[in-house]
C-alpha positions in Angstrom: 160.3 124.8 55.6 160.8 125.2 59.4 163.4 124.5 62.0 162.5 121.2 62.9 163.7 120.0 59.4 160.5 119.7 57.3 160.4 121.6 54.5 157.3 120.4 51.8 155.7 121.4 48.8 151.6 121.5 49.8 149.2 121.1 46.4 145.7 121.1 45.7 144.2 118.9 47.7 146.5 119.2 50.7 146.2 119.8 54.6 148.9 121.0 56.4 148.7 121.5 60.3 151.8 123.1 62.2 152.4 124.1 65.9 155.1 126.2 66.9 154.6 125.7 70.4 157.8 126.0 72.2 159.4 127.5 69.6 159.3 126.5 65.7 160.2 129.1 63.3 159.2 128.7 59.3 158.6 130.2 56.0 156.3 130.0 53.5 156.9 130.9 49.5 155.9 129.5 46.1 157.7 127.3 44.5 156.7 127.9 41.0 158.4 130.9 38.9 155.3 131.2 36.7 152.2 130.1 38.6 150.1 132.2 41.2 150.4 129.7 44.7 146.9 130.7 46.4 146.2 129.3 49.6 144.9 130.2 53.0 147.1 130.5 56.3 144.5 129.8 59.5 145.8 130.5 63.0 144.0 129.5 65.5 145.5 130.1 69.2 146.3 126.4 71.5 144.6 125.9 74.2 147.7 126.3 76.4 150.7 127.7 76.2 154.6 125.7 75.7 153.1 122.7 74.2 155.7 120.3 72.1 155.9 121.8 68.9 154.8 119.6 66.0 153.9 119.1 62.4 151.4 117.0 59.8 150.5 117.2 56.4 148.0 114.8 54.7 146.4 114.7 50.8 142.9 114.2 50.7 139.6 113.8 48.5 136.2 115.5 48.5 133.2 113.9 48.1 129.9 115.9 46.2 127.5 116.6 48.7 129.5 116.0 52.0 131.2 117.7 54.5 134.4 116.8 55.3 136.3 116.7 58.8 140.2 117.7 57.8 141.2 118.8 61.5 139.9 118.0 65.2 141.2 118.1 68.2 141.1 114.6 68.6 145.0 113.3 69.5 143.9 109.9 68.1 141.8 111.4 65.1 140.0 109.1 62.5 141.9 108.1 59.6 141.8 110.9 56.8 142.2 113.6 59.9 144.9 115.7 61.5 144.5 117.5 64.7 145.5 120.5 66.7 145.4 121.5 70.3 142.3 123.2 70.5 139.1 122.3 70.6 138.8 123.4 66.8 137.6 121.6 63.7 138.2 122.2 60.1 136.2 121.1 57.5 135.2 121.3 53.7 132.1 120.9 51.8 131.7 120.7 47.8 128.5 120.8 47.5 126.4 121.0 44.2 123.8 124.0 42.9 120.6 124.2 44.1 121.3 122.2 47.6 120.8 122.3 51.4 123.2 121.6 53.7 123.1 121.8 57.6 126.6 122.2 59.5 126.1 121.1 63.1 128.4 122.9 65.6 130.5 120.1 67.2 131.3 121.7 70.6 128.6 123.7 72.7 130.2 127.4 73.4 132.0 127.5 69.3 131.4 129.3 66.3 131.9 128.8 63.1 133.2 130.7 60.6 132.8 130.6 57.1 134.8 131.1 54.0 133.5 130.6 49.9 136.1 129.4 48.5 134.4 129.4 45.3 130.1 129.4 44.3 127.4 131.4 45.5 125.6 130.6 48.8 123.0 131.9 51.7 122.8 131.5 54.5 119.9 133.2 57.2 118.6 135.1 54.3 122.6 136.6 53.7 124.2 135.9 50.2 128.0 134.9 49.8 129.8 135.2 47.0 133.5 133.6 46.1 136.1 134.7 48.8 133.1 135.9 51.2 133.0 135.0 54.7 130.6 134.8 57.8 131.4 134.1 61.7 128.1 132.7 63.4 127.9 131.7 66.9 125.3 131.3 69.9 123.5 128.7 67.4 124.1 124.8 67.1 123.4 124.5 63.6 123.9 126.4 60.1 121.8 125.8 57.1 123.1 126.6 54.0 122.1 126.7 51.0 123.8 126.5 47.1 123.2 128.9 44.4 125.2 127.0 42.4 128.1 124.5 42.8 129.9 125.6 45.8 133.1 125.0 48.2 132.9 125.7 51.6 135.5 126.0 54.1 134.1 125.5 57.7 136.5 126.7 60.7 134.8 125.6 64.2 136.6 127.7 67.7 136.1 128.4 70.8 134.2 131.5 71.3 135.9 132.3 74.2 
């Protein structure tokens, strides 16, 4: 919940993007009494400062084999998208054992980072393993490849 007046339940499957710009406070906890809640909290700084505080949440689906735009920093994103103010993307890939995928850096001057959510990957000769991360930047492409059926969180900043 925050102090705009949202308050939500986010599940599987789930996006949800907050700024507190000029001034949002908010709270996070489970809502179950007997399951684990596992998810990730990402901040990534605005590109300016005092901007109007807002909020999104969206559901969405993954396809096998594809890479998925979640965030941009488009204002008018693509339908399926919510944005942020930064030039920032997030994305997701589920992609299946024994494959290569290439992630193409969206914005000269970003990085990428990384995250297994779950699977086994490499990347530049490095393995990952579930809940391992790499940041890579100075590049404007990353191929990956699966070790076995694998879910890949891609988060796209500014390097500077």
């Amino acid at each position: 919940g925050d102090s705009m007046g949202n308050s939500s339940v986010i599940k599987a499957g789930e996006i949800q993007v907050m700024s507190a710009g000029t001034g949002i406070t908010h709270s996070e906890f489970n809502a179950s009494e007997t399951d684990w809640g596992k998810f990730l909290q990402i901040w990534i700084f605005p590109r300016a400062k005092n901007l109007q505080s807002r909020y999104d949440q969206m559901a969405y689906e993954m396809n096998s084999d594809d890479i998925k735009t979640l965030v941009t920093p488009e204002t008018k994103p693509e339908p399926g998208t919510l944005w942020i103010q930064q030039d920032a993307w997030i994305s997701r890939g589920k992609i299946s054992a024994g494959n290569s995928i290439i992630y193409n850096i969206k914005k000269e001057g970003n990085g990428v980072f990384i995250f297994l959510i779950e699977g086994e990957i490499s990347i530049n000769e490095k393995s990952l393993n579930r809940r391992d991360a790499i940041g890579i930047s100075e590049t404007s492409d990353v191929q990956i490849s699966t070790k076995s059926e694998s879910d890949i969180l891609f988060i796209e900043v500014p390097m500077n």
